[in-house]
PASEKOL-746171 format. One record per atom (N, C-alpha, C): y, z, x. Coordinates in steps of 0.001 Angstrom, whole numbers, plus 500000, padded with zeros to 6 digits. Atoms other than C-alpha are relative to their C-alpha. Layout:
N
YZX/...
//
This chain:
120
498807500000500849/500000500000500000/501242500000500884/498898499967499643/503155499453501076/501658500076499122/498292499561500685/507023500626500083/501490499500500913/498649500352500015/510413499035500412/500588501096499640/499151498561500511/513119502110500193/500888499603500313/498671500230499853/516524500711499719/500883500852500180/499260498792500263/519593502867500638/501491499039500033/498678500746499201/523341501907501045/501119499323498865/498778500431500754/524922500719497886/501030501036499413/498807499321500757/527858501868495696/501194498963499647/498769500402500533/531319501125494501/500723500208501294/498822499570499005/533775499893497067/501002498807499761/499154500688500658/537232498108496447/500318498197501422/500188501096498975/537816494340497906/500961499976500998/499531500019498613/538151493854501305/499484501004501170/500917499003499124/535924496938502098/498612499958501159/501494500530499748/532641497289503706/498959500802499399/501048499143500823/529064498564502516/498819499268501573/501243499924499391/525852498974504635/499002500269499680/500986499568500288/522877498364503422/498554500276500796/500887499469498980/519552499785505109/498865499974499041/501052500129500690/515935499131503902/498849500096500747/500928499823498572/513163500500505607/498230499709499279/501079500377500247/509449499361505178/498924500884500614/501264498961499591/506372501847505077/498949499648499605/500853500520500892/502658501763504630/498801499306500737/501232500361499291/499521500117505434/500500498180500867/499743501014499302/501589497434507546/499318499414501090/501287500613498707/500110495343510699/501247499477500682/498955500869498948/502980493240511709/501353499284498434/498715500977500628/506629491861509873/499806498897500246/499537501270499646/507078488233510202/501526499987499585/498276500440499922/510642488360508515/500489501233498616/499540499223501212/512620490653506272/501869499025499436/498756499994500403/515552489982503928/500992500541498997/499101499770500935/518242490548501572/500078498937498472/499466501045501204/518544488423497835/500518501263499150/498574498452500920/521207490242495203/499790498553499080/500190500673501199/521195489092491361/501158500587499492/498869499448500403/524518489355489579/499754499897498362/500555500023501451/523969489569485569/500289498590499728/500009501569500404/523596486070483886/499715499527501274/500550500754498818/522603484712487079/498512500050500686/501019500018499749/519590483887489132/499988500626501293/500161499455498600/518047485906492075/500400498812501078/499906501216498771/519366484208495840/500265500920500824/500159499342498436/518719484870499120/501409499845500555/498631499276499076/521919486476500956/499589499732501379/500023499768499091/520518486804504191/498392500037500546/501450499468499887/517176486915506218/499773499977501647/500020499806498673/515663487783509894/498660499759500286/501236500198499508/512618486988511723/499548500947501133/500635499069499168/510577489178514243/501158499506501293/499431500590497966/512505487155517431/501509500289499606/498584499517500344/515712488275515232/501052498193500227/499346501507500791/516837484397514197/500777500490498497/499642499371501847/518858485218510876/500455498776499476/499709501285500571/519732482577508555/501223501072498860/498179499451500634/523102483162505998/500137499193498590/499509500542501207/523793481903502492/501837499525500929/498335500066499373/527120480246503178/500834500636499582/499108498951500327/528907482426500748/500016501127501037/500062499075499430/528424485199502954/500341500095501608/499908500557499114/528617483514506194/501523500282500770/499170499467498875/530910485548508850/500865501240499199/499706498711501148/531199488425506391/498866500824500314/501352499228499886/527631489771506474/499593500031501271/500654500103498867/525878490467509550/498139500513499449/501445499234500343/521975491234508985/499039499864501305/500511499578498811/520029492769511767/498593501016499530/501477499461500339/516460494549512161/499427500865501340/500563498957498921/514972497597514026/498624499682499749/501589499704500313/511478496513514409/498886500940500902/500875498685499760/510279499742515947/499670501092498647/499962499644501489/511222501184512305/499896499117499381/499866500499500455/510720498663510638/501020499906498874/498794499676500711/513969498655509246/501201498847500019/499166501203500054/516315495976508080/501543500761499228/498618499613500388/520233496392507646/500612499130499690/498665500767500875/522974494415506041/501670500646499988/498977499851499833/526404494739507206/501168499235499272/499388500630501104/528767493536504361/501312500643500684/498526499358499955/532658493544505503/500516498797499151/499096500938500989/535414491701503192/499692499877498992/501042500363501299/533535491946500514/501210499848498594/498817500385501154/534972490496497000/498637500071498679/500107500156500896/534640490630493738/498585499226499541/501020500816500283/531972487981493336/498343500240500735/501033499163499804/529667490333495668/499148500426499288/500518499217500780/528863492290493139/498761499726499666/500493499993500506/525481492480492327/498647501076500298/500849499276499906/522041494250492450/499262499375501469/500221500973498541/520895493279496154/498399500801500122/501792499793499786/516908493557497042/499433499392501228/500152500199498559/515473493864500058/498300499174499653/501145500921499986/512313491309500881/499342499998501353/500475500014498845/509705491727503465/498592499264499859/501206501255499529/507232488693504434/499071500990501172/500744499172499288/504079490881505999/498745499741500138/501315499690499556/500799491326507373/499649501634499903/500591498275500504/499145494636505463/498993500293501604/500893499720499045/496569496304508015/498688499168499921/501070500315500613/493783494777505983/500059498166500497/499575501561499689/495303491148507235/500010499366499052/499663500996501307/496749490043504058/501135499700500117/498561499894499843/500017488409504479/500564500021498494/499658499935501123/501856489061501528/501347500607499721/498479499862500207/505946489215500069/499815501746499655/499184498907500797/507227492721498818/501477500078500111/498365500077500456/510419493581497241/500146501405500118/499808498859500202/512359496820497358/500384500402498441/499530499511501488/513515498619493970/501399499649499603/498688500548500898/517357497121494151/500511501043500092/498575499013500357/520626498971494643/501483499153499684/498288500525500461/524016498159493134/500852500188501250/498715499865499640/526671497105494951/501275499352498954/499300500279500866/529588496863493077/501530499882500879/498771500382499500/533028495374494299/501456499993498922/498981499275501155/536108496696492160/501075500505500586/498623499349499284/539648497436492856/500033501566498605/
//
């Protein structure tokens, strides 16, 4: 079994920053890549951000020299550095980790989702 444990959102006004942190526990073996996708209401889940074991990250262009996303893979732990953030941020952001269980099953998990919310 394995657990995604999101931490890091809240309410912050535009132009702020937020840090999100998502750490991965559990009958793991090896990461291949973790990331970030955020769902804003009426809209469809999309990938924000994502990292690979050799730490390659790829960027939605909205986000692109705003976000930074980085990865401790001794903790298996993925972060999301959000500065400037606006209005159109806003949404429920979910962390995603591409894995190898112990059992050698590669297989996606999602975390449980925290609000960020962008608001003057």
């Amino acid at each position: 079994q394995v657990q995604l444990v999101e931490s890091g959102g809240g309410l912050v006004q535009p132009g702020g920053s937020l840090r999100l942190s998502c750490a991965a526990s559990g009958n793991i073996f090896s990461i291949y890549a973790m990331g970030w996708y955020r769902q804003a209401p009426g809209k469809q889940r999309e990938s924000v951000a994502s990292i690979i074991s050799t730490g390659s990250a790829n960027y939605a262009d909205s986000v692109k020299g705003r976000f930074t996303i980085s990865r401790d893979n001794a903790k298996n732990t993925v972060y999301l550095q959000m500065n400037s953030l606006k209005s159109e941020d806003t949404a429920v952001y979910y962390c995603n980790a591409d894995l190898v269980t112990s059992t050698r099953s590669r297989t996606q998990y999602w975390g449980q989702g925290t609000q960020v919310t962008v608001s003057s």
